[in-house]
N, C-alpha and C positions, 0 to 999 in steps of 0.2 A: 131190475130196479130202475125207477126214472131218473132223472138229474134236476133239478130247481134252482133257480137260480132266484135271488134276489138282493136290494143294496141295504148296507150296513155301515151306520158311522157309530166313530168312536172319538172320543175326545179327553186326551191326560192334561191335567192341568196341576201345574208344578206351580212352589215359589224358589226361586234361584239368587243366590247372593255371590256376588264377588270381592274383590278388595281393587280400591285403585284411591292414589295419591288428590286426588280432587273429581268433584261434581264431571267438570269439565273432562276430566282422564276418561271419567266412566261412560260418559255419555260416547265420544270419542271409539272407545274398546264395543259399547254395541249396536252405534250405527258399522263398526266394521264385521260384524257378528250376520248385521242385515244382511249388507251386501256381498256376505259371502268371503271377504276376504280372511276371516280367522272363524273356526270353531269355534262356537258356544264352548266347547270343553276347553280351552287354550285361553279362557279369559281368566286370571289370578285367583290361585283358592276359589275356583268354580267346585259351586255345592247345588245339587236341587235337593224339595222336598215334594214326596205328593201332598194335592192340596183335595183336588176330586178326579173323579172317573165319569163320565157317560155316555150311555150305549143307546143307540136309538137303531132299533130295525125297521125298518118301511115295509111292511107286510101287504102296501098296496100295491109294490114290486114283484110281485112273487110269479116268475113264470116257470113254465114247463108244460111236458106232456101231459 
């Protein structure tokens, strides 16, 4: 049997709520979220919900034997 190989995205797109004491708390909790220095899961009563899924295959990628 051959091997084929080609690329594949994928994209979850979530809505995520937290709790924080003010605007400014919140903003604050995920510019440090950005930069790495706390997990997304470590921000207060972190919840996600799915919102959509999409797949796209690039069948113009497709190589092999």
């Amino acid at each position: 049997m051959n091997e084929y190989t080609f690329w594949l995205d994928e994209t979850d797109t979530y809505k995520a709520v937290f709790t924080a004491d003010s605007y400014d708390q919140a903003l604050e909790l995920l510019e440090k979220v950005q930069a790495f220095e706390i997990d997304i899961t470590e921000l207060p009563n972190f919840q996600k919900f799915g919102k959509n899924y999409e797949q796209t295959i690039a069948i113009d990628t497709l190589e092999g034997d």
